[in-house]
SEKEPA-712131 format. One record per atom (N, C-alpha, C): chain; atom name; x, y, z. Coordinates in steps of 0.001 Angstrom, whole numbers, plus 500000, padded with zeros to 6 digits. Example, Ala and Ser with C-alpha at 12.3 -4.5 7.8 and 13.67 -1.06 7.14 Angstrom:
<sites>
(site A, N, (513190, 494310, 507800))
(site A, CA, (512300, 495500, 507800))
(site A, C, (513200, 496700, 507800))
(site A, N, (512850, 497750, 507080))
(site A, CA, (513670, 498940, 507140))
(site A, C, (512900, 500030, 507870))
</sites>
This chain:
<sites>
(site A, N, (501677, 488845, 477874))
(site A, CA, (501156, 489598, 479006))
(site A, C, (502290, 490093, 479903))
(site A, N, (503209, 489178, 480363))
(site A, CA, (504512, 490073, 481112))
(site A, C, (505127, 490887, 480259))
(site A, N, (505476, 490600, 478937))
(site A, CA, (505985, 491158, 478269))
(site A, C, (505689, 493065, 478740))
(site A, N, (503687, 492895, 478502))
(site A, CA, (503104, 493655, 478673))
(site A, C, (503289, 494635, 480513))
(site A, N, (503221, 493949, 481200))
(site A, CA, (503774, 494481, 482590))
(site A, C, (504935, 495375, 481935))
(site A, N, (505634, 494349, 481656))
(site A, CA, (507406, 494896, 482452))
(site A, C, (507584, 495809, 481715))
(site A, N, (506924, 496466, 480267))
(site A, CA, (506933, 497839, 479863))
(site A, C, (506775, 498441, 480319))
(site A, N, (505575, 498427, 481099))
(site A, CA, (504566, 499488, 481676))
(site A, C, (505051, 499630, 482880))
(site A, N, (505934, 498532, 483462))
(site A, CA, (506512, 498791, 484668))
(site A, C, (507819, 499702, 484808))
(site A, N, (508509, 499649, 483024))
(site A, CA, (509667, 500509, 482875))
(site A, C, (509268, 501869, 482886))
(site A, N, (508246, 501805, 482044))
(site A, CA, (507728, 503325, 481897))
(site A, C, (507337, 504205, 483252))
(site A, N, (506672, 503504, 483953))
(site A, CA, (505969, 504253, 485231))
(site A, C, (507001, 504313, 485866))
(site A, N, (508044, 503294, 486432))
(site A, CA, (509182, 503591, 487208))
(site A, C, (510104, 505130, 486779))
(site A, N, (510355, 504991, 485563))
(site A, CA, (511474, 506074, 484682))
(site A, C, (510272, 507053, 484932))
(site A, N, (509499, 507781, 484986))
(site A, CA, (508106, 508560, 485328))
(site A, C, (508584, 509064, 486805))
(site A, N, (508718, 508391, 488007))
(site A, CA, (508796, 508300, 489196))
(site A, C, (510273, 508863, 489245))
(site A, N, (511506, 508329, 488438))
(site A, CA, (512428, 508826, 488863))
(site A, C, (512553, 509639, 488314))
(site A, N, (512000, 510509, 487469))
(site A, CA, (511906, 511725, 487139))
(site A, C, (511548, 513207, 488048))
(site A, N, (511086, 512179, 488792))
(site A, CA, (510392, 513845, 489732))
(site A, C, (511442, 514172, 490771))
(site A, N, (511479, 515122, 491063))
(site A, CA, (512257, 515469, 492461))
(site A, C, (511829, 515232, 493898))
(site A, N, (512839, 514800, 494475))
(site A, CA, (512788, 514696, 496224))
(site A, C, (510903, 515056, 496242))
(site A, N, (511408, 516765, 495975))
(site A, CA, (510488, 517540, 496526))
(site A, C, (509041, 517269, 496258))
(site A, N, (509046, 517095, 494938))
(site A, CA, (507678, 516400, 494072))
(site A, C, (506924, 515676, 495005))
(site A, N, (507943, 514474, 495047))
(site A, CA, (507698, 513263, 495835))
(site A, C, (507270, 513584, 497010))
(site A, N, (507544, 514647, 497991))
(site A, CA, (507501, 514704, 499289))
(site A, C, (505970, 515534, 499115))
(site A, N, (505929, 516305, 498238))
(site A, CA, (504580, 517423, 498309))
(site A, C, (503499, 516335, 497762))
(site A, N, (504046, 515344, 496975))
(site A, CA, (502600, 514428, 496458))
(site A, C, (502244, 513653, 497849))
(site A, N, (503244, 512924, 498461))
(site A, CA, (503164, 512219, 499964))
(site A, C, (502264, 512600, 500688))
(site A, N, (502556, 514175, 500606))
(site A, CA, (501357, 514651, 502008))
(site A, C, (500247, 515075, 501540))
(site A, N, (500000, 515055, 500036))
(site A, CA, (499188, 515792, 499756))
(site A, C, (498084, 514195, 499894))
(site A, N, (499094, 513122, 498919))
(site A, CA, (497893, 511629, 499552))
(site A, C, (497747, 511669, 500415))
(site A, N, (498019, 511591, 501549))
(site A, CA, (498296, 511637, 503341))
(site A, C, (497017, 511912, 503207))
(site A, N, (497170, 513545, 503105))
(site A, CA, (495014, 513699, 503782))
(site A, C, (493979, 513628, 502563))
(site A, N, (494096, 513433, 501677))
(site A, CA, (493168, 512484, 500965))
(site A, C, (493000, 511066, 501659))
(site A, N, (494041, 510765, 501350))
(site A, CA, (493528, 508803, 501854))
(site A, C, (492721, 509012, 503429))
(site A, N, (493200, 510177, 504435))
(site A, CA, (492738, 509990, 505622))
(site A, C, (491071, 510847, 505626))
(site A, N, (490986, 511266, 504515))
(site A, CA, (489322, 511701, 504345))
(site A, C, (488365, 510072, 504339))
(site A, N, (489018, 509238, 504125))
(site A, CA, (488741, 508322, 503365))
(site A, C, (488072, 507431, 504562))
(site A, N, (488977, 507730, 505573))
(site A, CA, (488724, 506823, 507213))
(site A, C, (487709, 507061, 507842))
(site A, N, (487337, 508335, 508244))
(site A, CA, (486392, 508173, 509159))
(site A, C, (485127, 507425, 509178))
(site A, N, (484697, 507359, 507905))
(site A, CA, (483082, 506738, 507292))
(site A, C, (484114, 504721, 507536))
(site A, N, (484759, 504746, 507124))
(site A, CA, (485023, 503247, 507236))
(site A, C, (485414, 502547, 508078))
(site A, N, (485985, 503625, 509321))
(site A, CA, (486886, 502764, 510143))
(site A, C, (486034, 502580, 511202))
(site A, N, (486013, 501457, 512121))
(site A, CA, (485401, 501381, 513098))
(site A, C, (486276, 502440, 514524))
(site A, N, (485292, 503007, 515609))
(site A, CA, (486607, 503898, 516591))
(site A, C, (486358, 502956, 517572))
(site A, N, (485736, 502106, 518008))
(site A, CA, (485969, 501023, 519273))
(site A, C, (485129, 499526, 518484))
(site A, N, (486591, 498674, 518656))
(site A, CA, (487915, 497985, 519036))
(site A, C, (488143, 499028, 518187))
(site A, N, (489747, 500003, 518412))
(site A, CA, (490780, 500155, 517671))
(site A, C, (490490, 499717, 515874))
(site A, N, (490636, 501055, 514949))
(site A, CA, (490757, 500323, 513732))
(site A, C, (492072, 499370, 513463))
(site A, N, (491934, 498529, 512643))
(site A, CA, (493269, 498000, 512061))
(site A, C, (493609, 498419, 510854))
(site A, N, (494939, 499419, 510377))
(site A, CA, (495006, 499731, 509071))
(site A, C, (496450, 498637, 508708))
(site A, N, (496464, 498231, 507880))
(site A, CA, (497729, 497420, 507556))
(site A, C, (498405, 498585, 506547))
(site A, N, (499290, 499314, 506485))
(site A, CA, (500123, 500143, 505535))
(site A, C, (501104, 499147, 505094))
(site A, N, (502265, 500173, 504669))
(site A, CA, (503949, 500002, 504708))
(site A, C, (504808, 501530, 504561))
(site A, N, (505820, 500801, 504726))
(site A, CA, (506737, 502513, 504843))
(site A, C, (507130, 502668, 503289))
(site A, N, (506928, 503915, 502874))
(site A, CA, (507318, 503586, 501495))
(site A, C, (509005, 503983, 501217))
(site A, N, (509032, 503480, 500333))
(site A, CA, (510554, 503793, 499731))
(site A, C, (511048, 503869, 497901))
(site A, N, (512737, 504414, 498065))
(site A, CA, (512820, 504867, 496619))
(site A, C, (511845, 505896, 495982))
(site A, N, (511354, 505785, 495405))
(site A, CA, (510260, 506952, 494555))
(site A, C, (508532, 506544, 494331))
(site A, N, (508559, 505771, 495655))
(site A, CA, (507335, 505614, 496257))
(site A, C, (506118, 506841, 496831))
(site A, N, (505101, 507310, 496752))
(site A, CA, (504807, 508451, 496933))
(site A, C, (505072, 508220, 498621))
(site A, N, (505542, 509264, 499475))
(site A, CA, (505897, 509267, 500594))
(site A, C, (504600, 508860, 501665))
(site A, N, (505279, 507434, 502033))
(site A, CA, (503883, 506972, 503706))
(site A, C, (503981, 507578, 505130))
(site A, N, (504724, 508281, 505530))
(site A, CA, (505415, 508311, 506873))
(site A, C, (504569, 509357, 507608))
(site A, N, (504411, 510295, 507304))
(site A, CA, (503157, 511509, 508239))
(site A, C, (501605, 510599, 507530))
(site A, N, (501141, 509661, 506763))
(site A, CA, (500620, 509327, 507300))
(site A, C, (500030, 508384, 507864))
(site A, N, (501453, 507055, 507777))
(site A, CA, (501299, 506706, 509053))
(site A, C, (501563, 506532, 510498))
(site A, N, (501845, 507633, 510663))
(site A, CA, (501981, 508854, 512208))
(site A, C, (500043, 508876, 512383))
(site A, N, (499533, 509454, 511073))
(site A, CA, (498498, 510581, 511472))
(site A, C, (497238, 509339, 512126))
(site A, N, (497410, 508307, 511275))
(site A, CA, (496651, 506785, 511078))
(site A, C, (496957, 506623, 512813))
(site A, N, (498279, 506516, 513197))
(site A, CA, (498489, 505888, 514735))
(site A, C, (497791, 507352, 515694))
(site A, N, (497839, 508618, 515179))
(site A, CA, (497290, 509544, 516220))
(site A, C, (495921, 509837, 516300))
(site A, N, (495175, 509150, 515059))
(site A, CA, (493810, 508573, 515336))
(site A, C, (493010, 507495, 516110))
(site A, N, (494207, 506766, 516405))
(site A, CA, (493815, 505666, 517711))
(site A, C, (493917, 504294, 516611))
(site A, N, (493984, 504398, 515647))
(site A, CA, (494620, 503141, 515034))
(site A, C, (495431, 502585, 515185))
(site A, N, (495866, 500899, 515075))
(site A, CA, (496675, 500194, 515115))
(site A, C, (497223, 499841, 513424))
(site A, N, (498343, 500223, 513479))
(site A, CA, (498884, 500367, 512194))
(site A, C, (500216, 499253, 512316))
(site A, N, (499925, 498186, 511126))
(site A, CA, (500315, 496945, 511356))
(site A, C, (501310, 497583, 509312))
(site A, N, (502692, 496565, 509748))
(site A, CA, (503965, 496878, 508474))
(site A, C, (503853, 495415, 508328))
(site A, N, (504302, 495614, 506792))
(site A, CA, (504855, 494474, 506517))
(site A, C, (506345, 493499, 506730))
(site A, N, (506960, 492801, 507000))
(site A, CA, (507909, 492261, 506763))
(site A, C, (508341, 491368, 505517))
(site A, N, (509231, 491776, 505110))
(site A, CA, (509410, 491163, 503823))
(site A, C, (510110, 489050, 504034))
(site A, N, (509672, 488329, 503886))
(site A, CA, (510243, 486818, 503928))
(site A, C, (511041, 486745, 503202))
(site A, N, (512155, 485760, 502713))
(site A, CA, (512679, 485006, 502031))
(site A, C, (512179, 484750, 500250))
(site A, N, (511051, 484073, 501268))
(site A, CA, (510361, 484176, 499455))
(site A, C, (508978, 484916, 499028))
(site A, N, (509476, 486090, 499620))
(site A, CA, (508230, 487268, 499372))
(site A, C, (507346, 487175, 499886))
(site A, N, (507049, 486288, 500744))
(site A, CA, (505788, 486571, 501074))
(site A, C, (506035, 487519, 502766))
(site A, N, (504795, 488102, 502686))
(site A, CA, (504779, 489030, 503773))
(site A, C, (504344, 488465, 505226))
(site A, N, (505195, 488845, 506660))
(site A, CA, (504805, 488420, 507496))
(site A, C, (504524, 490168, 508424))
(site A, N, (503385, 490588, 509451))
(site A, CA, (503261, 491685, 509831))
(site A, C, (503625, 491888, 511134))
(site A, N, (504108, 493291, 511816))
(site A, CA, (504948, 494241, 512578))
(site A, C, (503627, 494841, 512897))
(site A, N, (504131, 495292, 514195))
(site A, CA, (503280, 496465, 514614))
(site A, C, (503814, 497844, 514488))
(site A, N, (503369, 498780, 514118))
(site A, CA, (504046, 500350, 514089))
(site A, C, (503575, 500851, 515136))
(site A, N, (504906, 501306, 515510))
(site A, CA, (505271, 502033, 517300))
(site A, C, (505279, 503847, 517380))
(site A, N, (506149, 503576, 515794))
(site A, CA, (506433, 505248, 515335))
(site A, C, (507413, 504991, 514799))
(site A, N, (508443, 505624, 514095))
(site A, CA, (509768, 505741, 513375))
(site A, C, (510666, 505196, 513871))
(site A, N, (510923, 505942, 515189))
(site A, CA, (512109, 505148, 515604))
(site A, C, (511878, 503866, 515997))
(site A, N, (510867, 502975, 515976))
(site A, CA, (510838, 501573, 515764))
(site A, C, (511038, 501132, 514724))
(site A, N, (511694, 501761, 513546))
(site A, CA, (511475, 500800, 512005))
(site A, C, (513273, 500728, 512092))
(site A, N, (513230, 499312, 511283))
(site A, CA, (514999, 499385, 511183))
(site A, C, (515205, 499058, 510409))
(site A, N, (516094, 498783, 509489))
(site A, CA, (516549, 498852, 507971))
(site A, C, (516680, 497208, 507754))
(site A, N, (515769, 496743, 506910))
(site A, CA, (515508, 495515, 506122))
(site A, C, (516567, 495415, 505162))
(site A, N, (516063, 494157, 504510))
(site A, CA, (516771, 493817, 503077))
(site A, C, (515960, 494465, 502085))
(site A, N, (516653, 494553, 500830))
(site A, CA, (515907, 494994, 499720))
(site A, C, (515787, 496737, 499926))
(site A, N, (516146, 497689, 500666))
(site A, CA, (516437, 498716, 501352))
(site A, C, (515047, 499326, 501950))
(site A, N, (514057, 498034, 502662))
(site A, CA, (512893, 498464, 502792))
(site A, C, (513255, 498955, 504570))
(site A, N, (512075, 499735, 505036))
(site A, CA, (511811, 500021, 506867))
(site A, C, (511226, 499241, 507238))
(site A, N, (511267, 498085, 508570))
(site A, CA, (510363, 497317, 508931))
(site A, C, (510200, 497315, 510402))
(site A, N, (508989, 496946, 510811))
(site A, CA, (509067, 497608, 512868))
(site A, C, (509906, 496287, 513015))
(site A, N, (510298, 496872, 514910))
(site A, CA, (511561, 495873, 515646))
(site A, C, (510710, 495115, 516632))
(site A, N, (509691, 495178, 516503))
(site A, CA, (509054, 494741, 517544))
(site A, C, (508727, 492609, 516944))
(site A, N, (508244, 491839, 517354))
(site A, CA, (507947, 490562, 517453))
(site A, C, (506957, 490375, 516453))
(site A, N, (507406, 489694, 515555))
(site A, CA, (506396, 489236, 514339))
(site A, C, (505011, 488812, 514394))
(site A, N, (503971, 488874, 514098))
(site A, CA, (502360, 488784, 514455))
(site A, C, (502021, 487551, 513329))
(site A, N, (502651, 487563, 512297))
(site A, CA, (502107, 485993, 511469))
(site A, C, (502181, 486933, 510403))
(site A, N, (501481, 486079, 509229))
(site A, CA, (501093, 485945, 507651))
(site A, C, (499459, 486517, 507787))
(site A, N, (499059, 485779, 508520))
(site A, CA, (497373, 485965, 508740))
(site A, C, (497260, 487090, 509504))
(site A, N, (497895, 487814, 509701))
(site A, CA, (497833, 489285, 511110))
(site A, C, (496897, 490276, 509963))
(site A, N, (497165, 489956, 508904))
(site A, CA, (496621, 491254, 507709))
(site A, C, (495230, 490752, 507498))
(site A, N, (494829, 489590, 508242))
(site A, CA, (493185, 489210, 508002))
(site A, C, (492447, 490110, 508889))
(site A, N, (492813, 490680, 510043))
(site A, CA, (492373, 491338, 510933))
(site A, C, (492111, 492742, 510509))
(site A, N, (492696, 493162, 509224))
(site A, CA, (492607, 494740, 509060))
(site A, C, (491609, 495289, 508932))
(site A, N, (490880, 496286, 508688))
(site A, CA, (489531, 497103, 508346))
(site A, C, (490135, 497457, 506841))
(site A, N, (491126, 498446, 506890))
(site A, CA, (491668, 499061, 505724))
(site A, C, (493063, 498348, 505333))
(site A, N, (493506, 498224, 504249))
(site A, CA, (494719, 497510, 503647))
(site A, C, (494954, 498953, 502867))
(site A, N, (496394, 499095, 502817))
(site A, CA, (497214, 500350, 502343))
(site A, C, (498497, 499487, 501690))
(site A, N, (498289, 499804, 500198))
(site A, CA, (498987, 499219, 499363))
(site A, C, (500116, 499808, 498420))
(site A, N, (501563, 499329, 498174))
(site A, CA, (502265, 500028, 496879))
(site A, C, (501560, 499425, 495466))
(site A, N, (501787, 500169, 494465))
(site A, CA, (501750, 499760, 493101))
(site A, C, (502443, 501039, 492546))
(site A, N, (502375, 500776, 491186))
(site A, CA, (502965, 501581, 489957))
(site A, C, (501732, 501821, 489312))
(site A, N, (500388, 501383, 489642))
(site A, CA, (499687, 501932, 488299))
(site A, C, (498381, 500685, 488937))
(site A, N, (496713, 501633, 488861))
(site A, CA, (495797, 501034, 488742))
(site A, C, (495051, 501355, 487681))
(site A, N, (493965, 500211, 487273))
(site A, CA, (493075, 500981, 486451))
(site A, C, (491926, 501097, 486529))
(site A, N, (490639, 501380, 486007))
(site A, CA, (489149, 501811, 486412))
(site A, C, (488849, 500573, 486455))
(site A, N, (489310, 499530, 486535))
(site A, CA, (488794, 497840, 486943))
(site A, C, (489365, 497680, 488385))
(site A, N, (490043, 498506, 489071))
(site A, CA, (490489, 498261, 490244))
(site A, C, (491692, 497120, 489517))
(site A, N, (492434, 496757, 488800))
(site A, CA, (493365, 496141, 488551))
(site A, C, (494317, 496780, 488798))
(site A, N, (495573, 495848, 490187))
(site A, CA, (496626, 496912, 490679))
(site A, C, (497914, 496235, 489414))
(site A, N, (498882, 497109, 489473))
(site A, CA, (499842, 496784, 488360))
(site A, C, (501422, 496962, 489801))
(site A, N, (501858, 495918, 490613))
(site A, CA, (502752, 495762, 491167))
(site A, C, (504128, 496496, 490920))
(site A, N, (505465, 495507, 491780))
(site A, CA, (506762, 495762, 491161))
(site A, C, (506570, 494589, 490184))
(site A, N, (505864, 493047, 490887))
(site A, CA, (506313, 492065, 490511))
(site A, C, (507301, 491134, 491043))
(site A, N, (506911, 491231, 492463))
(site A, CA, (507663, 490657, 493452))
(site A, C, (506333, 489360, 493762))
(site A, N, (505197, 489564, 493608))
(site A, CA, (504231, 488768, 494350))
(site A, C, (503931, 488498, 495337))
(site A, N, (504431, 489614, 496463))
(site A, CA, (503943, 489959, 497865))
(site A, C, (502565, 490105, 498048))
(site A, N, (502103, 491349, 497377))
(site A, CA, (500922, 491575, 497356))
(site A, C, (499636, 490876, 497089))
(site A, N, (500278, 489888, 495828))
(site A, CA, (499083, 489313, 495315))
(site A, C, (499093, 487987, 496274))
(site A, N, (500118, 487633, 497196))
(site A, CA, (500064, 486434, 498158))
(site A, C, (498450, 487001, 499138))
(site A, N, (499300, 488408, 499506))
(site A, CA, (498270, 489346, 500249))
(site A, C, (496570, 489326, 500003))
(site A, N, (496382, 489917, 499295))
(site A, CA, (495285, 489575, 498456))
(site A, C, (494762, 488179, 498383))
(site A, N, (495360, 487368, 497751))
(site A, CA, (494472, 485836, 497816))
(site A, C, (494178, 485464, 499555))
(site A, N, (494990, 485924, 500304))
(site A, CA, (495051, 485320, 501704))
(site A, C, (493672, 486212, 502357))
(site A, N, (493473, 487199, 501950))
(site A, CA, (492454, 488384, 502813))
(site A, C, (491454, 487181, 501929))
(site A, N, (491456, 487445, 500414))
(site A, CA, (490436, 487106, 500009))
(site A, C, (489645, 485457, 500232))
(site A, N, (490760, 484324, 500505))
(site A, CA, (490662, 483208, 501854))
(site A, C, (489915, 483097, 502727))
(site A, N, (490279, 484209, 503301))
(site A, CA, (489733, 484842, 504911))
(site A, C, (488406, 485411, 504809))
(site A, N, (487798, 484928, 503597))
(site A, CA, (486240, 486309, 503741))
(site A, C, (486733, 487670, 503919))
(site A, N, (488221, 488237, 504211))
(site A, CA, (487877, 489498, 504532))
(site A, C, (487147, 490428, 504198))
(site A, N, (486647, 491507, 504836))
(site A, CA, (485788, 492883, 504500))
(site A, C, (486826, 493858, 504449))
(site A, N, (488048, 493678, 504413))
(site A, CA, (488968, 495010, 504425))
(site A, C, (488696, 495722, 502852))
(site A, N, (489171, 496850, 503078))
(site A, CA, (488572, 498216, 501925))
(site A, C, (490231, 498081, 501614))
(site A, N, (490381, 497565, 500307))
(site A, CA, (491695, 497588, 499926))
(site A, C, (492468, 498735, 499083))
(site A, N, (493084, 499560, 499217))
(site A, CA, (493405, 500860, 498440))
(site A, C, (494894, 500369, 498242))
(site A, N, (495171, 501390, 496941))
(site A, CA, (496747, 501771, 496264))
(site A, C, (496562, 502810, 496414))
(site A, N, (498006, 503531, 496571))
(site A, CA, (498514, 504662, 496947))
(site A, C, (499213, 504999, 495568))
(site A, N, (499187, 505937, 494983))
(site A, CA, (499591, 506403, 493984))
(site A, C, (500123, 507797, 493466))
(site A, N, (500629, 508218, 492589))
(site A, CA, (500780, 509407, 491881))
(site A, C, (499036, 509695, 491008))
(site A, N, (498828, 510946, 490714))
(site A, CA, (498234, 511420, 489963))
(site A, C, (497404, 510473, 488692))
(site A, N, (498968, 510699, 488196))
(site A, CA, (499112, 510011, 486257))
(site A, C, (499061, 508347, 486559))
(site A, N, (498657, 507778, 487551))
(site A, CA, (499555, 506440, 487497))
(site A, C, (497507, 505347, 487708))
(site A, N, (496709, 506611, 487710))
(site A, CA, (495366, 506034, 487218))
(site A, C, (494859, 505535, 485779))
(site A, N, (495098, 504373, 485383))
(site A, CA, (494951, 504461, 483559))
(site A, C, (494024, 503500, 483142))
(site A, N, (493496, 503472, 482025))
(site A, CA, (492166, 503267, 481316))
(site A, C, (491938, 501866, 481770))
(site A, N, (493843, 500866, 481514))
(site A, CA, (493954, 499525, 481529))
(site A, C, (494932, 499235, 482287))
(site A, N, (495072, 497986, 482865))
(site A, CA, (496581, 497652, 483369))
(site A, C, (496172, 496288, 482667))
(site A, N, (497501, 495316, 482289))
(site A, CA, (497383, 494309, 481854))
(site A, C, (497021, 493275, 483437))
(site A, N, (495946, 492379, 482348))
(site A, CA, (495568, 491962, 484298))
(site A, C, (495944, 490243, 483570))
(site A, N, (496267, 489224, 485092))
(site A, CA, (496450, 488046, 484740))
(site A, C, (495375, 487303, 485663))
(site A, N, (495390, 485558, 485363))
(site A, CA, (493542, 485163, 486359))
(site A, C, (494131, 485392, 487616))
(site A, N, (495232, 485444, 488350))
(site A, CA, (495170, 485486, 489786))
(site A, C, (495680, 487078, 490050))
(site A, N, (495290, 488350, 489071))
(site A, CA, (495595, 489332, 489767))
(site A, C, (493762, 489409, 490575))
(site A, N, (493825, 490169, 491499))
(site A, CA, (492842, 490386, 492209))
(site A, C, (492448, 492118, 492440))
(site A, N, (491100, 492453, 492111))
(site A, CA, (491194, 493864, 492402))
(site A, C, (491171, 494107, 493646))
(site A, N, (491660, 495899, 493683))
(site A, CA, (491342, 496504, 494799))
(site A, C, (490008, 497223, 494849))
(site A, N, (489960, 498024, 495910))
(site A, CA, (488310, 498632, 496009))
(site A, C, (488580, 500201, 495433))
(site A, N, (489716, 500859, 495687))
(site A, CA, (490165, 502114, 495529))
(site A, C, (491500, 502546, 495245))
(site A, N, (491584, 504083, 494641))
(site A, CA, (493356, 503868, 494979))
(site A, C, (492887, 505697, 495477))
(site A, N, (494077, 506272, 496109))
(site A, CA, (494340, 507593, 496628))
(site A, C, (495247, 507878, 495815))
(site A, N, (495088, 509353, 495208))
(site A, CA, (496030, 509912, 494507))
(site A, C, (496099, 511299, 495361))
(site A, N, (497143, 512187, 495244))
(site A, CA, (497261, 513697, 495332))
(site A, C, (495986, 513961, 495201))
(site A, N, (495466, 514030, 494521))
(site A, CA, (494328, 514798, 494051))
(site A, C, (493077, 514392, 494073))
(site A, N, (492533, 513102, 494179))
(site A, CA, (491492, 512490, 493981))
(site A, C, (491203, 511194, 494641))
(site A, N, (490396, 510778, 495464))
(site A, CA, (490048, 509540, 495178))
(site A, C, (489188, 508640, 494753))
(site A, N, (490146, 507515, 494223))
(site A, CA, (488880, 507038, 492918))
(site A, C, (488541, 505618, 493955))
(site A, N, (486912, 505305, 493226))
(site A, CA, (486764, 503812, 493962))
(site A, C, (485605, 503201, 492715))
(site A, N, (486492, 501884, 492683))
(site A, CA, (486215, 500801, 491829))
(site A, C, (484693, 499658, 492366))
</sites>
């Protein structure tokens, strides 16, 4: 089964670094207002929604206009921080010039850490992967951030609407799944969004 990942993880990566800047930047915004069609029916507008994102990076489809557009909707848009041993602790997003350069060459806000459990509070969860499939099975880097993420919401009873952010092509029939991967509810592509 890893065996099975870490192909599929070579392949989709070498896929990603194939495209240009530009690719990357026109798929970014083009998810941007797809995923934000996605809000109004789900998000609550009083208390404040909670969306938990991250900033993306490397040949990640681009997060940044929208999560600007997420904070100019009156949302509270909560980042991850990366730990020691992967697991994620959450930031509040201020705007850009609050993010400052992490380890691992990720953006993370400067503001005072909120906990591990801050992501139980979300409405919507905004996720990286390389690849989902029509089981809602997300296919990671393989760091095990996420799936900490996931078991902890799923702990919590949460009701958050969990989405991956994706390319186009990166929707596929199967992903190899293991017993503690956990699905999501949806993913946003350029073009479409699908829900599991």
């Amino acid at each position: 089964m890893l065996n099975d990942k870490s192909a599929l993880r070579s392949r989709l990566s070498a896929a990603r670094a194939a495209m240009s800047p530009e690719q990357r930047q026109r798929a970014g915004a083009a998810l941007g207002r797809r995923a934000l069609e996605l809000l109004p029916a789900r998000l609550p507008a009083q208390p404040p929604a909670v969306v938990a994102g991250y900033v993306s990076m490397g040949t990640e489809p681009d997060t940044r206009a929208l999560l600007d557009a997420l904070r100019a909707r009156g949302a509270r848009v909560l980042l991850p921080l990366l730990q020691p041993d992967n697991d994620l602790d959450w930031g509040e997003y201020r705007g850009a010039e609050h993010l400052v350069a992490a380890r691992l060459g990720l953006r993370e806000p400067d503001g005072e850490p909120l906990g591990a459990d801050a992501v139980c509070g979300a409405d919507l969860v905004l996720m990286p992967g390389l690849a989902v499939d029509r089981r809602g099975v997300r296919l990671g880097r393989g760091g095990g951030s996420y799936d900490r993420v996931l078991a902890r919401l799923a702990a919590g009873g949460s009701g958050a609407l969990l989405v991956t952010l994706l390319y186009d092509d990166e929707v596929l029939a199967e992903v190899p799944a293991e017993a503690h991967d956990r699905p999501v509810d949806a993913a946003v592509t350029p073009s479409k969004l699908w829900r599991f």
